[in-house]
N, C-alpha and C positions, 0 to 999 in steps of 0.2 A: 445468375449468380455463379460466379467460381469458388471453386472449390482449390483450399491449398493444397501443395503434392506432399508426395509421401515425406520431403527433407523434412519442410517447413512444420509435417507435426511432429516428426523424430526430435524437432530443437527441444531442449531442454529447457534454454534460456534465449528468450528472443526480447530483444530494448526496440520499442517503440517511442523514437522520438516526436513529439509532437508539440507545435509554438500555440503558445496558449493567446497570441495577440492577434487573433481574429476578430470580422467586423462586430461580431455579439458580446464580446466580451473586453474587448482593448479599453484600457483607461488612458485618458490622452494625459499629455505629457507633464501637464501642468497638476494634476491630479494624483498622477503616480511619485513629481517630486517630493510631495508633501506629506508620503509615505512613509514609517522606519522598516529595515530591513526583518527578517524572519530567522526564527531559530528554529529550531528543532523541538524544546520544549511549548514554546508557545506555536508551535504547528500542528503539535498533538494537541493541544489545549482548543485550535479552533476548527481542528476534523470531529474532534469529540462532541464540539456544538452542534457541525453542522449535520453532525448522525443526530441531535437529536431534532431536526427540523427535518431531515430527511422520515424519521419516526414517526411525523407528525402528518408526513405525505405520505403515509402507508410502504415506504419504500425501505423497509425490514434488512431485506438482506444486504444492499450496499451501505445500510445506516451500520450495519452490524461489522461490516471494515472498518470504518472510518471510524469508528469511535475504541477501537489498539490497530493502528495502521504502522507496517515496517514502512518507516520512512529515511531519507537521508535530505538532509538543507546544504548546500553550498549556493553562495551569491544570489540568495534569493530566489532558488529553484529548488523543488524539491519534488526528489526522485522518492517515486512511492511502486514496492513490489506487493506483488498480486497475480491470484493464482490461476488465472483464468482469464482467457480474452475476452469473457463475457463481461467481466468486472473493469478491465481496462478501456472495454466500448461504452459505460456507464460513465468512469468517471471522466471522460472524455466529452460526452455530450454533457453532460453539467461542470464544462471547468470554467464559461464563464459565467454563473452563479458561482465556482467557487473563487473565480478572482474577486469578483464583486464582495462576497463574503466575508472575505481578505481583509479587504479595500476597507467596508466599512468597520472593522475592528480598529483601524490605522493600520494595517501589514501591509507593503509591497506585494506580492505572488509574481514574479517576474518567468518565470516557467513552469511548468508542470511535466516532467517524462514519468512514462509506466513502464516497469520492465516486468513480463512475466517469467514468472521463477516458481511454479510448484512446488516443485522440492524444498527450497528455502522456505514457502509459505508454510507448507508441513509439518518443516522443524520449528517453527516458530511459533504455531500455534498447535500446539502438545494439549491435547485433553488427556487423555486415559494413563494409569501409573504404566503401564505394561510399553505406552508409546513413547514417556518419559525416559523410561530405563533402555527400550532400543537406544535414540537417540545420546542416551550417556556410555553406553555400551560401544559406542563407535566413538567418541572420543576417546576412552579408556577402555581398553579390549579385555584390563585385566577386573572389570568388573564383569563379564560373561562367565570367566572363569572361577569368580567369586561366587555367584547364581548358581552355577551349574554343581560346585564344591557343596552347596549348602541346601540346595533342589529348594531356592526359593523360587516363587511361583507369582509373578504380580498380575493383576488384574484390578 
């Protein structure tokens, strides 16, 4: 087993493109015409299913992406960030269950790329007030100063 070098963990942001038309999962041609394309709303609407079939496989933690997944749709591909190569090796081995998945809704899935982005995932999934107000603190710096004027304290 190799191990990556020091760049490749300093990256911050690394896109892992990947063709989702391999021999497991390809829907042939006649199958995929009689598909409609995908949006963004109805892509969340069928990762939110498929977390809850993953739920039902005991498989908790990658159900627990997919059901609020940062995602973007262009031409029937849809790029999904995530914050860990462990979760981009997951949904990599089941993307042809999710084309299939796709498929029998009526959706096309004509790609799948994962980009991992920690950071992004971070800001995007805020629990605590205290990670809320970092996160708005760096948009508008004049709320630090606002905090610090009035020694509020979030937690």
């Amino acid at each position: 087993m190799k191990i990556g070098g020091l760049r490749s963990a300093m990256t911050a942001r690394k896109t892992i493109k990947k063709d989702i038309s391999d021999s497991t999962g390809a829907l042939s041609a006649e199958e995929s015409s009689k598909l409609k394309g995908i949006d963004e709303l109805s892509a969340k609407e069928m990762f939110k299913k498929y977390a809850d079939i993953l739920v039902a496989e005991k498989r908790g933690s990658l159900a627990a992406f997919f059901a609020d997944p940062l995602l973007k749709v262009a031409e029937d591909i849809i790029t999904i960030t995530v914050g860990s190569k462990i979760v981009e090796n997951q949904i990599i081995e089941d993307k042809h269950k999710l084309v299939r998945h796709f498929a029998a809704a009526g959706y096309r899935l004509s790609g799948l790329e994962c980009v991992v982005n920690a950071t992004e995932i971070s800001e995007y999934k805020i629990f605590s007030p205290k990670e809320q107000f970092a996160v708005m603190a760096r948009e508008y710096p004049a709320l630090a100063d606002f905090a610090s004027r009035f020694s509020l304290d979030f937690e």
